[in-house]
C-alpha positions as CSV (number, residue, x, y, z in Angstrom):
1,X,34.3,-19.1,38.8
2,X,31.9,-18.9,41.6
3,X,28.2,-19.1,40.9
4,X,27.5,-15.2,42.0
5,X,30.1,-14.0,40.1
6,X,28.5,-15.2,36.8
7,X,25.3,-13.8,38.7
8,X,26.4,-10.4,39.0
9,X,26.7,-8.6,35.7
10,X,22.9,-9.8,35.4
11,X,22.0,-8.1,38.5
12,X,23.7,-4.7,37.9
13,X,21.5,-5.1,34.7
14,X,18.6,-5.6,36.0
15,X,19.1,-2.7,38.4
16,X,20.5,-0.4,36.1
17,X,17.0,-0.9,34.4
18,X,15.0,-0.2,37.2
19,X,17.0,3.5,36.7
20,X,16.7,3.6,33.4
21,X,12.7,3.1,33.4
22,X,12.2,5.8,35.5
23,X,13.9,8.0,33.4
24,X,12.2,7.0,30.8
25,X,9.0,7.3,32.5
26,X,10.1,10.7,33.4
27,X,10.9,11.7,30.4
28,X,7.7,10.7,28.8
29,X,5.5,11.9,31.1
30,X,6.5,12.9,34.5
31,X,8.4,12.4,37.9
32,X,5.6,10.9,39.6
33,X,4.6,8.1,36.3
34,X,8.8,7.5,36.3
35,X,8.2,6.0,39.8
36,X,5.6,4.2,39.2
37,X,7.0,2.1,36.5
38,X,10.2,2.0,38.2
39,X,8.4,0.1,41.5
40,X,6.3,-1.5,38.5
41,X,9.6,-3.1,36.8
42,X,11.1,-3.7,40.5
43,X,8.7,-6.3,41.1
44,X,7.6,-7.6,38.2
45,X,8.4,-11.3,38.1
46,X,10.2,-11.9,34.7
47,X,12.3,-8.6,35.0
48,X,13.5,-10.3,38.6
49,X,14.1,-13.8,37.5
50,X,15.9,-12.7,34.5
51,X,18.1,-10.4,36.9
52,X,19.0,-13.7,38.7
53,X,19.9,-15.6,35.7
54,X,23.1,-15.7,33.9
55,X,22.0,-15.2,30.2
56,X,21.6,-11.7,28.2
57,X,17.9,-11.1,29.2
58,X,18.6,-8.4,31.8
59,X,21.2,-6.7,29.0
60,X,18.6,-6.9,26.4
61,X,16.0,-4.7,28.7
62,X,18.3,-2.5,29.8
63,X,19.7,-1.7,26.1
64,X,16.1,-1.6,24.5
65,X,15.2,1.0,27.7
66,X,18.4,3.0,26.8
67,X,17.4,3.2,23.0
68,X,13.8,4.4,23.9
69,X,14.9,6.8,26.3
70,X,17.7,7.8,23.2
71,X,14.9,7.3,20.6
72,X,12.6,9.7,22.4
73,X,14.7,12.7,23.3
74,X,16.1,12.9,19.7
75,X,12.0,12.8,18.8
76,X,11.1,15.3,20.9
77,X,14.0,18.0,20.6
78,X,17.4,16.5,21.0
79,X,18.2,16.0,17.1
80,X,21.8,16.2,17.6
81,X,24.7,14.2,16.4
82,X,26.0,13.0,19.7
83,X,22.4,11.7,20.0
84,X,22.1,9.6,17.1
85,X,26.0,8.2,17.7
86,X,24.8,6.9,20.7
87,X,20.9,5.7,19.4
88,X,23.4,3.5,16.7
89,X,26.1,2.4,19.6
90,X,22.9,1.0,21.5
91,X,21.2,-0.7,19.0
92,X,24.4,-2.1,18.1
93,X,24.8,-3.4,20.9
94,X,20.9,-4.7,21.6
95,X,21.7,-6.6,18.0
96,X,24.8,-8.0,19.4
97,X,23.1,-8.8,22.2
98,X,19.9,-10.7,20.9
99,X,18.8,-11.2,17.3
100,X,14.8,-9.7,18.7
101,X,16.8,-6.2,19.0
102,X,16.1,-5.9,15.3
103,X,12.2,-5.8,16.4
104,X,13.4,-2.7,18.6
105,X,14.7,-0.8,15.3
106,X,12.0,-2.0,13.7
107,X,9.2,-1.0,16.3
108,X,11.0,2.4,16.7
109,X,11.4,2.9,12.3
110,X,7.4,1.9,12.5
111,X,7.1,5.1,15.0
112,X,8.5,7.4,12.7
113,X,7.0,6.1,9.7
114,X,3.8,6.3,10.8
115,X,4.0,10.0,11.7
116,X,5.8,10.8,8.7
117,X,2.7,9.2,6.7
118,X,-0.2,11.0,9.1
119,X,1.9,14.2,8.3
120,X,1.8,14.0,4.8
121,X,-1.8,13.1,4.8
122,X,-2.9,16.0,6.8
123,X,-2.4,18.8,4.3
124,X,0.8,20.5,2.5
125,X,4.0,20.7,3.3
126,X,5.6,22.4,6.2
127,X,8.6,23.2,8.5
128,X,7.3,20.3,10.8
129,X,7.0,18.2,7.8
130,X,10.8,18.6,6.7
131,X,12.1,18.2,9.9
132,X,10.3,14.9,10.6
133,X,11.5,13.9,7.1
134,X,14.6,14.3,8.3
135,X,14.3,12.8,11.7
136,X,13.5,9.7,9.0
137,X,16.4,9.9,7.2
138,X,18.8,10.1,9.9
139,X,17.3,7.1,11.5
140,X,17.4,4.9,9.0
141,X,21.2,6.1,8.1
142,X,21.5,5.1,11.7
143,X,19.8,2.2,11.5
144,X,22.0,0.9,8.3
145,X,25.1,1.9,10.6
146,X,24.0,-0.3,13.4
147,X,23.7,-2.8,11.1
148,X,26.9,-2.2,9.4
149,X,28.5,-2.6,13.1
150,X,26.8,-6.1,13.2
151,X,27.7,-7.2,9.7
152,X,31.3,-8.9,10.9
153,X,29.7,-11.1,13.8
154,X,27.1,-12.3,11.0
155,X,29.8,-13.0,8.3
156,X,31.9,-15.0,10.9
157,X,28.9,-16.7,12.0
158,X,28.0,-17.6,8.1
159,X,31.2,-18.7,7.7
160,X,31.4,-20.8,10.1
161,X,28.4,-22.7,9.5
162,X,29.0,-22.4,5.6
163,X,32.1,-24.5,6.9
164,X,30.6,-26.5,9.2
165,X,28.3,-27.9,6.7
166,X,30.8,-28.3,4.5
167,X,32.6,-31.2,6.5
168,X,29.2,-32.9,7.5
């Protein structure tokens, strides 16, 4: 019941992202840019009062970190099943978390779209091509299962408004 104990989870969050940003960084680029946005998201302002504050902000980053980091390796050569499992248990739970995570699937969806479409533009069909078609599909199959996980929190939540305005 004590004030750092509602504190904490946010913290661990908030720190958790710091790690999860490098990796990401890493991953992207190198070990060296990994740091840098690591010590960049370490002091940055927002990141540090929302690690202090007990709401889902912290959770939020870290779970739309986690889905980039996911998002990327199965985009750059990781286009197996355990990946996508957990690319839908993460955006899941960023949905859960805050109704913006659906601007996270829909920023990622945007990505692959986009490269599908410049693909098909740039001349006939290849290898490359199909695979990228099918790094689409999958993703929007996991993107219909996140939101499949999501459905029962948004039917109780109709309902209880639904009922709520019924006795107003």
């Amino acid at each position: 019941t004590s004030e750092f104990i509602i504190r904490l989870p946010a913290a661990i969050y908030g720190v958790l992202s710091i790690l999860v940003i490098f990796f990401v960084g890493k991953e992207m680029y190198g070990e060296k840019e990994g740091l840098i946005c690591s010590f960049l998201l370490a002091i940055c302002p927002k990141a540090l009062y929302f690690s202090q504050e007990a709401r889902m902000y912290s959770l939020f980053l870290l779970l739309s970190l986690l889905s980039l980091f996911i998002f990327h390796r199965i985009n750059k050569s990781c286009n197996t099943w355990k990946y996508w499992v957990l690319l839908t248990i993460v955006n899941a739970a960023i949905i859960y978390t805050h109704y913006f995570g659906f601007f996270v699937l829909l920023i990622e969806g945007m990505y692959l779209g986009g490269n599908l479409i410049r693909l098909i533009r740039s001349g006939p069909e290849t290898a490359f091509l199909r695979q990228k078609m099918n790094l689409f599909l999958y993703f929007c199959v996991s993107c219909l299962s996140a939101l499949a996980l999501f459905l029962p929190w948004y039917s109780i939540f109709y309902y209880q408004v639904s009922a709520n305005r019924f006795f107003l």
